[in-house]
N, C-alpha and C positions, 0 to 999 in steps of 0.2 A: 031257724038257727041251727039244727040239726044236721041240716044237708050242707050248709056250710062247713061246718067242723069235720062231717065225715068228709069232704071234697077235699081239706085241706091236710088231714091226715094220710088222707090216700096221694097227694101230691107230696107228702116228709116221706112215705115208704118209696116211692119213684125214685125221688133221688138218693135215699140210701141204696137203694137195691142196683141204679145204674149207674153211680156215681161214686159213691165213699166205698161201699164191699166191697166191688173190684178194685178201688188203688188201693185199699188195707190188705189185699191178696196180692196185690204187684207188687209191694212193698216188703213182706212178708217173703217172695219167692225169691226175692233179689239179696237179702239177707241168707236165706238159708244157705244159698247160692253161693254169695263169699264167705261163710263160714265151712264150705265144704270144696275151698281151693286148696289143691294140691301142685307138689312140684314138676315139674313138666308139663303140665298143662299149658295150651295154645289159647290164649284170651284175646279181646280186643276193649279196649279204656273206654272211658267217655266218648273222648276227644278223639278217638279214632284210630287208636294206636296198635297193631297190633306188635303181638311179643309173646316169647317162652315164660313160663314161671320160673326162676331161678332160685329166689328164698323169697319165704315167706313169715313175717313178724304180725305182733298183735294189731298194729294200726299200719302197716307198711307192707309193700312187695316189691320185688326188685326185678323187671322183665328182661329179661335178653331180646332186642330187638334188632341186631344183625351180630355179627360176629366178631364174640367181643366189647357190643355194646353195652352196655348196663346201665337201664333209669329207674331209678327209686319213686313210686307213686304208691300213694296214697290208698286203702285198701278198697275205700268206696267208691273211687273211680273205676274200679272194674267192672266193666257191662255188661259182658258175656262169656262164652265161650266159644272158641275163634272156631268155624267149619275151614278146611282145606279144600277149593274147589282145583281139582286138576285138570286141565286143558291139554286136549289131544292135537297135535301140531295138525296143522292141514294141508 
């Protein structure tokens, strides 16, 4: 009955340790993440959008996404932060 219980406990620490801790840390990094957006910043959405930070509200941001553009989304649709890859003509 013993080696049962311990098999099965060591199978609850498996999937906590490779499963729940790391998305409570993905989850966690993604928050700090939007709560430490600022203006001008180069982001990209969900959805794949990228765009400027232009204002930023409690639950809203407003991205400049060409010139002139302006679309209001939502704060948690922010995924990242945008890299600029620049390409050398050939």
């Amino acid at each position: 009955m013993l080696p049962q219980l311990l098999m099965f406990g060591a199978i609850i620490l498996v999937f906590y340790f490779f499963m729940i801790r790391p998305q409570q840390k993905k989850v966690s990094d993604q928050k700090k993440f939007r709560e430490e957006l600022t203006k001008g910043m180069s982001v990209v959405t969900i959805g794949g959008m990228h765009g400027k930070l232009i204002a930023i509200d409690d639950d809203t941001v407003t991205l400049e996404v060409d010139k002139g553009v302006r679309l209001t989304f939502d704060k948690t649709s922010v995924s990242m932060e945008a890299t600029m890859k620049v390409q050398k003509p050939s």
